[in-house]
C-alpha positions in Angstrom: 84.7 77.9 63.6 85.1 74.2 64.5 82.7 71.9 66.6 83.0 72.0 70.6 85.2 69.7 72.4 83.5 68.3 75.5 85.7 66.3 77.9 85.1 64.0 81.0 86.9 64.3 84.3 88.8 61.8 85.1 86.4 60.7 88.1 84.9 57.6 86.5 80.8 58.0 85.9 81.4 61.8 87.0 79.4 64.9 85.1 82.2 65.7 82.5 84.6 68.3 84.3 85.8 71.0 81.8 85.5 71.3 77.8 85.6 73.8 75.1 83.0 75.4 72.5 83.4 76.9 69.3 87.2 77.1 68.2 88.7 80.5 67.3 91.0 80.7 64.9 93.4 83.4 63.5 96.3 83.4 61.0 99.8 84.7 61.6 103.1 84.2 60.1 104.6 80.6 60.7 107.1 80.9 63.6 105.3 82.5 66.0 106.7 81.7 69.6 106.9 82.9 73.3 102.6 82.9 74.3 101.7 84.5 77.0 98.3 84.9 78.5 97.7 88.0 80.9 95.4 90.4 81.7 97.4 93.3 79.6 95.0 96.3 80.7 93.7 95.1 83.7 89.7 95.0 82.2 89.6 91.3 83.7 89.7 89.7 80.3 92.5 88.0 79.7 94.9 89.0 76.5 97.2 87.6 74.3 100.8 88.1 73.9 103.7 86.3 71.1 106.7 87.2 69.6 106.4 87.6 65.7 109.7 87.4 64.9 109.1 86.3 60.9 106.9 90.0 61.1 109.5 91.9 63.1 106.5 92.2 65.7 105.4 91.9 69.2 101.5 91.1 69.0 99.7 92.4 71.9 96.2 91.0 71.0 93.6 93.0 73.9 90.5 91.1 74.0 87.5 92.7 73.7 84.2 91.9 75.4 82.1 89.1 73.4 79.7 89.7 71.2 76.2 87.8 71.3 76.6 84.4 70.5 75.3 84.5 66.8 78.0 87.2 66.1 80.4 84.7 67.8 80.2 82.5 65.3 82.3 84.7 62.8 84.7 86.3 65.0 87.5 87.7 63.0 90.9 89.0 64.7 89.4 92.4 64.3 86.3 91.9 66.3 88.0 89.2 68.6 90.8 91.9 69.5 92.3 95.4 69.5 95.5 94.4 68.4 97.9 96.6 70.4 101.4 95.2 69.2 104.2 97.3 67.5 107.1 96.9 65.4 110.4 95.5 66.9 113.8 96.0 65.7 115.3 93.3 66.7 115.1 89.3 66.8 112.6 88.9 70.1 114.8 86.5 72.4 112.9 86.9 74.9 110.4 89.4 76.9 108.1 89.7 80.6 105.2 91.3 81.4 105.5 93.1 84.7 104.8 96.3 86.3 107.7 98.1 86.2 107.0 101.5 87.1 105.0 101.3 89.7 101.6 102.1 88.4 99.9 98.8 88.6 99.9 98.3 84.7 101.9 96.0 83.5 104.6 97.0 81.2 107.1 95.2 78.3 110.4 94.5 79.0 112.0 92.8 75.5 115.2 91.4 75.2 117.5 90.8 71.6 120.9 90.3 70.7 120.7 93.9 68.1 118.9 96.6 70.6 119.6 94.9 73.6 117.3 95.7 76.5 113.9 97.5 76.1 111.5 98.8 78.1 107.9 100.0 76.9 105.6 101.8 80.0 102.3 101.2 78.9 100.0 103.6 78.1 96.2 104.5 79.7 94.7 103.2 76.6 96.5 99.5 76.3 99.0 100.7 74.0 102.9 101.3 74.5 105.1 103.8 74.7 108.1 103.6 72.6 111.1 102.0 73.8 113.4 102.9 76.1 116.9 101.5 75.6 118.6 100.0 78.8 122.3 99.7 77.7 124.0 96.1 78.1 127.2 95.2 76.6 127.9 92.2 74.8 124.7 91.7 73.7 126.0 88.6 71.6 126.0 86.8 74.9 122.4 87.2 76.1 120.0 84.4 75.8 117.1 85.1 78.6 114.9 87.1 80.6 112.6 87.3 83.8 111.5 89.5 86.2 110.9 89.0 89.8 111.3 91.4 93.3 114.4 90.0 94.4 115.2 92.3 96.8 111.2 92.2 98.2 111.2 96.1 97.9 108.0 95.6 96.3 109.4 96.7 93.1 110.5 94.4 90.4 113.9 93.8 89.3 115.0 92.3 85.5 117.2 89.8 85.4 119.2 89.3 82.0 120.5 85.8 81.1 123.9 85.4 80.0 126.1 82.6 78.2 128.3 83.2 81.1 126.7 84.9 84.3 123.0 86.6 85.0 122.9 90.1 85.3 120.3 91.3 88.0 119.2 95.0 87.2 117.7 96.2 90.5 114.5 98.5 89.8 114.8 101.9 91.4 110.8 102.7 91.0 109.4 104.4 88.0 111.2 102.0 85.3 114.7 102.9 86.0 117.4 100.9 86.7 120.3 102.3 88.5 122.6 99.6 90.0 123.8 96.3 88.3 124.6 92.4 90.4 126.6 89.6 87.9 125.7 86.4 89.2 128.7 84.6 87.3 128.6 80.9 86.1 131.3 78.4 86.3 130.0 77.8 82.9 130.2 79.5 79.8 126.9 77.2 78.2 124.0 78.9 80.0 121.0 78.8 77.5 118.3 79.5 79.9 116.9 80.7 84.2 113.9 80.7 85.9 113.1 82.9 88.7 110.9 81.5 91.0 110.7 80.0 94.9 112.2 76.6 94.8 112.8 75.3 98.2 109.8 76.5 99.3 111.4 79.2 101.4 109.1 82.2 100.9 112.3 83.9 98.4 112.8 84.0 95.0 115.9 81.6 94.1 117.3 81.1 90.7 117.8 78.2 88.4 119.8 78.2 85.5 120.0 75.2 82.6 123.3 74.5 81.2 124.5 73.0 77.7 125.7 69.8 79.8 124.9 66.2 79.9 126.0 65.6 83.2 125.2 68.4 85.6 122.7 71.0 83.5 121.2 72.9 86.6 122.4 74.8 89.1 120.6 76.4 91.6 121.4 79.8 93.7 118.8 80.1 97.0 117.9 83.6 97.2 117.8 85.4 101.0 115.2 88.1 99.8 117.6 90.8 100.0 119.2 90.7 96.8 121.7 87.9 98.1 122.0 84.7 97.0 124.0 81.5 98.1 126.5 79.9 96.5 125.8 77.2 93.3 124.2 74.1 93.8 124.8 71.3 90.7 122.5 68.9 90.1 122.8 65.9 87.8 120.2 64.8 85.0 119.5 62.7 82.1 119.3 64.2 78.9 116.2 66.1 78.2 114.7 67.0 75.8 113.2 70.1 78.0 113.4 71.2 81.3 112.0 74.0 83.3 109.7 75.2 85.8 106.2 74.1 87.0 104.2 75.7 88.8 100.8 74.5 90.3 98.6 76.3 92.0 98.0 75.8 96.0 102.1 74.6 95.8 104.1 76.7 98.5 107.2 75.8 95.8 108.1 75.9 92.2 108.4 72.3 91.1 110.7 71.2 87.9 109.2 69.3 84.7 111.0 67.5 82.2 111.2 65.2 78.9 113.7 62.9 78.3 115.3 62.7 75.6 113.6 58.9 74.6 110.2 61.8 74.3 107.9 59.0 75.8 107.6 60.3 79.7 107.2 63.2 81.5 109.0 63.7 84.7 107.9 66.1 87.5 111.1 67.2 90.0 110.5 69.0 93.5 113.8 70.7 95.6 114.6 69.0 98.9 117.1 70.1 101.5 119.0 68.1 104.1 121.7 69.2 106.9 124.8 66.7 106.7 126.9 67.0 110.0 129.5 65.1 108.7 130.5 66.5 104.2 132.6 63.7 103.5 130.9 60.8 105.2 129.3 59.7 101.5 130.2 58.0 98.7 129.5 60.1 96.7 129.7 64.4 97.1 128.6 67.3 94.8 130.1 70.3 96.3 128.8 73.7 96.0 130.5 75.9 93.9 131.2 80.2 93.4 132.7 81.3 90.3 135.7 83.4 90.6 135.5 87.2 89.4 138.2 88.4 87.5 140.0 85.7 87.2 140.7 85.4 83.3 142.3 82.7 81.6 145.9 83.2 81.8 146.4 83.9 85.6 147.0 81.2 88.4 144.5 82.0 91.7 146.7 84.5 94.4 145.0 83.3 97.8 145.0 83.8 101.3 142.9 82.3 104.0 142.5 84.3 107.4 140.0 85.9 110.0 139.8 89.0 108.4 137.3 90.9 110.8 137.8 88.8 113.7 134.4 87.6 114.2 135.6 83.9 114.7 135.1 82.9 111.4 137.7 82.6 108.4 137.7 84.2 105.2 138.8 83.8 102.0 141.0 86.5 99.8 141.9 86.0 96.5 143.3 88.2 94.3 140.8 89.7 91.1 143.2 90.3 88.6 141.7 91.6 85.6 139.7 93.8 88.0 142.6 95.4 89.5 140.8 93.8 93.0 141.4 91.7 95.8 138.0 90.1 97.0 137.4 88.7 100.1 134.5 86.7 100.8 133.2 86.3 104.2 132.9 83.8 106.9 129.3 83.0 107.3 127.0 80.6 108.6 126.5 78.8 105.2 130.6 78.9 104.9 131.5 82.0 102.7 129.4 84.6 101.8 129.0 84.6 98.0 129.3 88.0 97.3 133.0 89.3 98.0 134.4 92.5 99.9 135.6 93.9 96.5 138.9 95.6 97.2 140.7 98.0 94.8 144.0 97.0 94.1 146.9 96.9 92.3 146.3 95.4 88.1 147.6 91.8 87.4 148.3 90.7 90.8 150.2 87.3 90.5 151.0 87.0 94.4 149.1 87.6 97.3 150.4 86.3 101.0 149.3 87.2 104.5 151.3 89.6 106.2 151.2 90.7 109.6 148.4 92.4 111.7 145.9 90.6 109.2 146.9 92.1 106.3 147.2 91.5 102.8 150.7 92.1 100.7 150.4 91.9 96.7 152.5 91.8 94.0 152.0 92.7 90.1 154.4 92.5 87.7 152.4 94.1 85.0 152.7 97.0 87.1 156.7 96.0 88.8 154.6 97.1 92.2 154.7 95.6 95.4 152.0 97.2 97.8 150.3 96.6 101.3 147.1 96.7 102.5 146.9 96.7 105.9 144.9 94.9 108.5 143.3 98.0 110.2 142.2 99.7 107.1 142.0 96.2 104.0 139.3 98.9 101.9 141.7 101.3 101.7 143.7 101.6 98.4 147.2 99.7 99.2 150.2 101.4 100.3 153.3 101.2 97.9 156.3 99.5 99.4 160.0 100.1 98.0 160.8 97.2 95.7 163.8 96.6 93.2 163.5 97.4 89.7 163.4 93.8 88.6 161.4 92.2 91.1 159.9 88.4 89.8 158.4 88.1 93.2 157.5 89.0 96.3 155.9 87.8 100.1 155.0 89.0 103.2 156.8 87.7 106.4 154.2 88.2 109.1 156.2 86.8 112.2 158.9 89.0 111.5 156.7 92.3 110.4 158.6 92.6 107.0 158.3 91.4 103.2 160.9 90.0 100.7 161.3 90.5 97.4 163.6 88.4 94.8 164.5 90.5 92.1 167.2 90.0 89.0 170.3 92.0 89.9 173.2 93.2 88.5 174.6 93.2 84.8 174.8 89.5 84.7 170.9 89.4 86.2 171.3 87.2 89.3 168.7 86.4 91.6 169.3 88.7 94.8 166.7 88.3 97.6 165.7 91.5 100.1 164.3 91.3 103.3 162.9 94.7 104.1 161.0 95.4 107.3 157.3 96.5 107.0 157.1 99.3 109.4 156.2 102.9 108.2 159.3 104.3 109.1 161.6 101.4 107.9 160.8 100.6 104.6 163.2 103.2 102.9 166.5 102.0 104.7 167.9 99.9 102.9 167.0 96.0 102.7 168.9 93.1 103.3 170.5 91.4 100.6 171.2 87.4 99.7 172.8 86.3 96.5 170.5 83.1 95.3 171.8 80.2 92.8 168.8 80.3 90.4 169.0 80.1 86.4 165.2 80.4 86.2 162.9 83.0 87.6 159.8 81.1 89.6 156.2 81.2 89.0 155.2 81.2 92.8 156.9 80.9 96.4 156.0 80.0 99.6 157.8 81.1 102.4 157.8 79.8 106.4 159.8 79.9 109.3 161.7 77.0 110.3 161.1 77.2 114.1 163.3 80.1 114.7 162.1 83.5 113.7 165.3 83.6 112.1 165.6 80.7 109.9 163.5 81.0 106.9 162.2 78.6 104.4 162.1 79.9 100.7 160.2 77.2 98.6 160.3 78.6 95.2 158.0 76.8 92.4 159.3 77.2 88.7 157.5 76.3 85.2 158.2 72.5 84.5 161.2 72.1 86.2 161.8 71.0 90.2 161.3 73.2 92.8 164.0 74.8 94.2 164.8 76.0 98.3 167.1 77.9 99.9 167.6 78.5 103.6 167.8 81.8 105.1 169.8 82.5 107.9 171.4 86.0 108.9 173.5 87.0 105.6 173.4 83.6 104.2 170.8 81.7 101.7 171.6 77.8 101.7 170.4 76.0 98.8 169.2 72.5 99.7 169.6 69.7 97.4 167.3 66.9 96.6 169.1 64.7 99.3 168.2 67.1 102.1 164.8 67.0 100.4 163.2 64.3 98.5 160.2 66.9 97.2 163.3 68.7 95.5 163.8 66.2 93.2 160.5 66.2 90.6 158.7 69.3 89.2 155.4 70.2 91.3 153.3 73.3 91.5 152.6 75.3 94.4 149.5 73.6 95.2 151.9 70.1 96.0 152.8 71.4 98.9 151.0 72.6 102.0 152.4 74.1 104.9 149.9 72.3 108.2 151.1 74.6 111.1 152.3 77.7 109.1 154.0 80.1 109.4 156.0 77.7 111.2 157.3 75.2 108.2 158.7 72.5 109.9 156.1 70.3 108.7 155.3 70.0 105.1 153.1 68.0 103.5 154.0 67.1 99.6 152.1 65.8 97.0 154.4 62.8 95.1 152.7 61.3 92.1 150.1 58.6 93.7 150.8 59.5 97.3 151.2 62.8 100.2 154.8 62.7 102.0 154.8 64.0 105.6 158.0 65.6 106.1 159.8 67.1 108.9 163.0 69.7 109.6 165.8 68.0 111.5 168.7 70.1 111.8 169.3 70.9 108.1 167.5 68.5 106.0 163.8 67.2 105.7 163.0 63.8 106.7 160.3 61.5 105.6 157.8 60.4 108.3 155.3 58.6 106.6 153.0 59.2 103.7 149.2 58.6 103.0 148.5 56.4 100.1 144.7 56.7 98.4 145.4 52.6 97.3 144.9 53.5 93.4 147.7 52.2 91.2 146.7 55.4 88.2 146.5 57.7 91.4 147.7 61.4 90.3 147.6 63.1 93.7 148.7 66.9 92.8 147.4 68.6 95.6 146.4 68.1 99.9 146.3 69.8 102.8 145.8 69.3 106.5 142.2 68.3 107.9 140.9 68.6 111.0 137.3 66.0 110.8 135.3 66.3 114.1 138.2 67.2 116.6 140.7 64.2 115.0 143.7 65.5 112.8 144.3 64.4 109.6 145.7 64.5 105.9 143.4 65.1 102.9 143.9 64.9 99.2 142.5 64.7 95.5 143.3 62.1 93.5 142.5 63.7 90.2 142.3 60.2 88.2 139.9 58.4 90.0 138.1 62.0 91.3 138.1 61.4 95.2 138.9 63.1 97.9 140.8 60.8 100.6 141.4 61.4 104.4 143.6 59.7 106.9 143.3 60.3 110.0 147.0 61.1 111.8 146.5 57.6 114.1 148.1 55.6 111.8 145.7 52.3 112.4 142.6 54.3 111.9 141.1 54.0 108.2 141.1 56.3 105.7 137.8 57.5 104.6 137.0 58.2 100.7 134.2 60.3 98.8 133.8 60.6 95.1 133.2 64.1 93.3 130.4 63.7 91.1 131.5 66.9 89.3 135.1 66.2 88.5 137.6 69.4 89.4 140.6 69.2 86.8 142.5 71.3 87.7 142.7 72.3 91.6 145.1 75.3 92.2 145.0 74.9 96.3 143.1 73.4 99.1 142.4 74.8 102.9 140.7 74.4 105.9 138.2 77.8 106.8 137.9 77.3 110.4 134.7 78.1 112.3 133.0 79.2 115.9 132.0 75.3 116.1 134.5 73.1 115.1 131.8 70.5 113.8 131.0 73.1 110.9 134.6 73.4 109.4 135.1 73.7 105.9 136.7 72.4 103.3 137.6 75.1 100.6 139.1 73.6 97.1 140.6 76.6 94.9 139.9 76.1 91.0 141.4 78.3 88.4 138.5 79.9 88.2 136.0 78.5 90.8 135.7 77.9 94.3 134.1 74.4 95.6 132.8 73.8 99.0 132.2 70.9 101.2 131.0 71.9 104.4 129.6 70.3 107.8 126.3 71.1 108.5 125.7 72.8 105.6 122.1 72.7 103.8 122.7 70.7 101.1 119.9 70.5 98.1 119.3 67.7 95.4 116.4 67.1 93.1 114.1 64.7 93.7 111.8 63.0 91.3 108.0 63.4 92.4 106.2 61.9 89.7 106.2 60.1 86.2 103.3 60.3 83.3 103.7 58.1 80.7 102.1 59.0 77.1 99.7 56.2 76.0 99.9 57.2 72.8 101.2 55.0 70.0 104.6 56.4 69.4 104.7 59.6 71.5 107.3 62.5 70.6 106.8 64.4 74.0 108.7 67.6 73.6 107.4 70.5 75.7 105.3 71.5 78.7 103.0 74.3 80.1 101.5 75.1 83.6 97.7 75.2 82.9 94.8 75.7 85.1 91.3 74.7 83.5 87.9 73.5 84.4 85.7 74.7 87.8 88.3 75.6 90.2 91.3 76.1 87.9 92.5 73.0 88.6 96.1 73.1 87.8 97.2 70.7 85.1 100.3 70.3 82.5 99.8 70.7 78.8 102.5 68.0 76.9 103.4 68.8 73.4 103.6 65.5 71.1 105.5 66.7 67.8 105.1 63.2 65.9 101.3 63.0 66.9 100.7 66.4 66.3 98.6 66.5 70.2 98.2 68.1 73.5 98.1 65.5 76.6 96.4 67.3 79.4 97.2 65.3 82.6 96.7 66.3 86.5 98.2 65.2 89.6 97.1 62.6 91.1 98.6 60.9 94.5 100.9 59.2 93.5 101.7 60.6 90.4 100.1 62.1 87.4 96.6 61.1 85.4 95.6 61.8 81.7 92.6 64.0 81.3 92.1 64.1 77.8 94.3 63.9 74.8 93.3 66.0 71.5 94.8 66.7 68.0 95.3 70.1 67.3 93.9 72.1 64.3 96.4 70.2 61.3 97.6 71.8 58.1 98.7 69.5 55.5 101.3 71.8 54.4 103.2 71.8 57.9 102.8 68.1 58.3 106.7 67.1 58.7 107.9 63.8 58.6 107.8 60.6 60.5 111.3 60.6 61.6 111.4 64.1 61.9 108.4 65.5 63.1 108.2 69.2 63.4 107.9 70.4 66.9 104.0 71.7 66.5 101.8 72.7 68.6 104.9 74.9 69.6 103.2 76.6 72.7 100.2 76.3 75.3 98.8 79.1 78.1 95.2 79.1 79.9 93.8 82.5 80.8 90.0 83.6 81.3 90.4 85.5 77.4 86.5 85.9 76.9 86.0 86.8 80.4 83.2 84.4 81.1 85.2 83.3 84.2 86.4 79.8 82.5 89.1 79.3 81.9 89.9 79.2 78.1 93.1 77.3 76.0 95.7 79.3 73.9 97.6 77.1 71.3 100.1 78.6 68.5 100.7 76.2 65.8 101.9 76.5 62.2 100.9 79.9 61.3 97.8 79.9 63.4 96.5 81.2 67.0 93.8 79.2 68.3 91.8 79.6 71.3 89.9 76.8 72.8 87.1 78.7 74.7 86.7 77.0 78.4 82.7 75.6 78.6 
């Protein structure tokens, strides 16, 4: 035992506040990690629970009820506790205490890269069951764990960290887990979530911490019924740690942090804000929605269109490596972040808009064109006839009828058919056009050119110029760069956007540093005008028409300066310009989703494997900094933080970590800001004492919990090979 530490609250002349008496002490392997204080078997002591990774254990130390005070004195860890832990086989990454089964006691859910996911039900006497194994695969990829009712069933689901995506495992009562949710990342560096209520909402949100320097959170709102909105990215120095604070009497989770200097410690609330107007900033982060089954060698297949017909467009995009089409719903927030999942044909490359609402795709993996149909999009596609070497195909929903262009003959020309999409027409035979093309192309787009009769076929090939040909009755006319300028350069699909389409007498290009406006005249394209984002380095590669508060108007991305840039179609009107924060390198296509009120229009960017948003009055969320504590200790190596409630009242407080002083900083809030209450050394052993430069990050970890149910509030600390308790006095 070591001497009582008495210590004044922070009221100046005020009876001292909170302290400790006689130190416990109790050895363990160095290494110990992950404490947790909780009332394990519900006697109203409070236990103690850390991973014991050097001894392949999970200690699950029950207290037991104190002995008179002389016996006190000489508490070993065999009459301090009725240690319950077991033997794990497996590296402990990470584990949560909750009541999974419904019985009130709180069980172990454990988490590790060899076994996976266990679950132990606890037993009537404190101990556990053995394990149950809950299968997960690609167990190389998980890296956290937490538990939470997500759903507010009143059961509590597991949710499984991921490099890439967290896996939400909902609880079907009595510890079983029947149906899976991915939450996917647009980033492949997750290292750790919390699950908590952020913005205050009454839900459980999520926020997950990235490997980034730029942008390492993102934040998901929960609705309480299992849903949850699309990404929010939030920008912050480099930290040294980061995670959540929560403090009692709060109706929100707040954010604490460290920089990386190790001298300050930051506290972070969530605030929310509706912008009417997305783009009127300088500076915009928009929200984001990975893409599903997108992989890395496919281009997104999209299509934008009112779907249900409830007045508000969706999105389609084609799931490749799924055999899926999603489709993600107009909603009130934009799109609805979990997709319509569709089953489809495998690979699909192409995906157009045919008529009646539907949706026609192509796979070449599969040399299949098929149709879903408007009435019935859940039902597996129908089949259409197609020719044995088709590169491509596209629906042609004014004219109820698809095309495909296909490699023909023994010399392997490119023959275009025109087939019509009618139930009973789709075996007669097609109509065929012969096509000058040496090179088979990666994507087209196709549009009428005022008459139904006249079609446009823009066809986009791997580093070379586009090529187009115009149809008319039997005949394909090949335009050449002098009946269109766009003609004359490579460009990828998403160059080009078609403003009124189907009807593609208007087209909008993107040229290098600036967006042509072109229009049909008899049978040529003519240059009207162009919008030009004023940067000499511009690389504008993709745009698309924009309707902002009633006024029409062109915007684009200028991917070398990152900003988006608008011009209004009066020509004296000025331009208005917004830089993204997060920079989007590569933007496969961009479109306008339509909504009830014009005023809440979207803007929809299409990333190879993400979707970002900027919407009108939209809830937007950013991080705010509520607070700053500065250590007044000489040299400071801050490196971690605890939630901690001590002293009459449990009065909530934070417990800092100083490596290089080898200290706990206890501080409180006080308006504004944060106060020190006491700063102590903690229990040192020469042997573990590190260096100057690089101090070893001990104490590693600090809880509070009543653990000698006196009803103070006592202080856990793990350092070196030691668990020490600092009973509350």
């Amino acid at each position: 035992m070591l001497p009582a530490l008495l210590f004044a609250c922070a009221a100046a002349g005020a009876a001292p506040d909170f302290g400790f008496g006689l130190l416990e002490i109790y050895k363990f392997e160095n290494g110990t990690s992950q404490l947790m204080v909780r009332d394990v078997n519900l006697d109203g002591r409070d236990d103690v629970l850390f991973a014991n990774n050097k001894g392949s254990r999970l200690e699950v130390l029950l207290r037991k009820p104190a002995p008179d005070k002389d016996k006190a004195r000489f508490q070993t860890i065999e009459t301090a506790f009725d240690n319950k832990g077991f033997a794990v086989d497996q590296q402990i990454l990470a584990y949560d205490l909750a009541d999974m089964n419904g019985d009130r006691a709180p069980d172990l859910l454990i988490l590790g890269r060899e076994q996976g996911l266990e679950l132990r039900i606890q037993g009537k006497d404190g101990a556990f069951e053995a394990p149950r194994k809950i299968y997960l695969e690609r167990m190389d990829t998980l890296v956290s764990l937490q538990t939470g009712d997500l759903n507010e069933d009143g059961r509590r689901d597991a949710v499984v960290g991921r490099f890439d995506k967290a896996e939400i495992l909902w609880n079907a009562g009595a510890g079983a887990f029947t149906s899976r949710t991915e939450l996917a990342f647009g980033s492949s560096n997750g290292r750790d979530m919390d699950i908590a209520d952020f913005n205050g909402d009454g839900h459980l949100d999520g926020m997950f911490y990235f490997s980034s320097e730029t942008m390492p959170l993102r934040f998901r709102p929960g609705d309480g019924k299992g849903g949850f909105g699309m990404e929010h990215l939030f920008p912050m120095p480099a930290v040294k740690a980061v995670h959540k604070l929560e403090l009692a009497g709060r109706k929100q989770a707040a954010l604490g942090s460290i920089p990386r200097s190790g001298r300050v410690f930051r506290v972070h609330v969530l605030a929310s804000e509706t912008r009417a107007d997305a783009l009127a900033r300088d500076e915009v982060i928009p929200q984001r929605l990975p893409l599903k089954g997108m992989g890395q060698k496919f281009s997104p297949a999209w299509a934008a269109a009112d779907f249900d017909r409830d007045g508000l467009e969706d999105f389609a995009v084609a799931a490749p490596e799924l055999s899926r089409v999603h489709i993600y719903k107009g909603a009130k927030g934009g799109l609805n972040p979990e997709p319509l999942a569709i089953d489809s044909l495998s690979g699909i490359t192409a995906l157009s808009l045919a008529g009646d609402n539907g949706i026609l795709v192509f796979s070449p993996s599969e040399k299949a064109v098929a149709l879903h149909e408007g009435a019935r999009l859940e039902a597996f596609p129908r089949l259409l006839p197609a020719p044995d070497k088709t590169v491509l195909a596209a629906a042609l929903p004014w004219a109820d009828s698809y095309m495909c262009m296909a490699r023909a003959g023994a010399q392997g020309k490119m023959e275009l058919s025109i087939r019509s999409l009618s139930g009973a027409s789709t075996n007669s035979e097609p109509r065929r056009l012969a096509l000058d093309m040496a090179n088979d192309p990666e994507s087209v787009k196709v549009f009428r050119l005022g008459s139904p009769d006249v079609l446009g076929v823009l066809c986009l090939i791997p580093y070379q110029p586009p090529e187009m040909f115009v149809v008319q009755g039997d005949k394909a006319t090949k335009l050449s760069p002098q009946a269109f300028s766009a003609l004359a350069q490579p460009a990828a699909a998403a160059a080009f956007a078609v403003p009124d389409a189907p009807d593609g007498r208007r087209l909008l290009v993107a040229q290098g540093s600036v967006v042509r406006d072109y229009r049909w005249k008899a049978s040529a394209y003519e240059a009207l005008g162009q919008v030009n984002p004023g940067n000499e380095n511009a690389q504008v590669s993709v745009c698309a028409r924009f309707d902002m508060g009633g006024k029409d108007g062109v915007i684009l991305h200028d991917r070398n300066s990152g900003n988006l840039v608008w011009q209004p179609a009066e020509s004296q009107a000025a331009a208005l310009r917004t830089h993204l924060a997060c920079p989007i390198p590569d933007i496969a296509g961009m479109v306008q989703l339509q909504a009830k009120d014009p005023a809440r229009s979207t803007l929809l960017m299409i990333g190879r494997s993400e979707l970002f948003m900027l919407r009108n009055g939209a809830i937007e969320y950013s991080i705010l900094e509520e607070g700053e504590y500065a250590s007044p200790a000489e040299n400071p190596a801050l490196f971690d933080f605890n939630s901690v409630q001590l002293g009459p009242g449990r009065r909530p407080m934070a417990a800092i970590t100083d490596a290089r002083n080898r200290s706990i900083e206890l501080i409180s809030r006080q308006d504004p800001g944060w106060r020190k209450e006491v700063i102590f050394e903690v229990f040192q052993n020469p042997g573990f004492s590190g260096s100057e430069s690089m101090p070893e990050n001990e104490p590693r970890d600090v809880k509070s919990g009543d653990i000698d149910g006196d009803g103070l509030r006592d202080l856990a600390v793990l350092v070196h090979d030691k668990l020490i308790v600092y009973p509350g006095e």
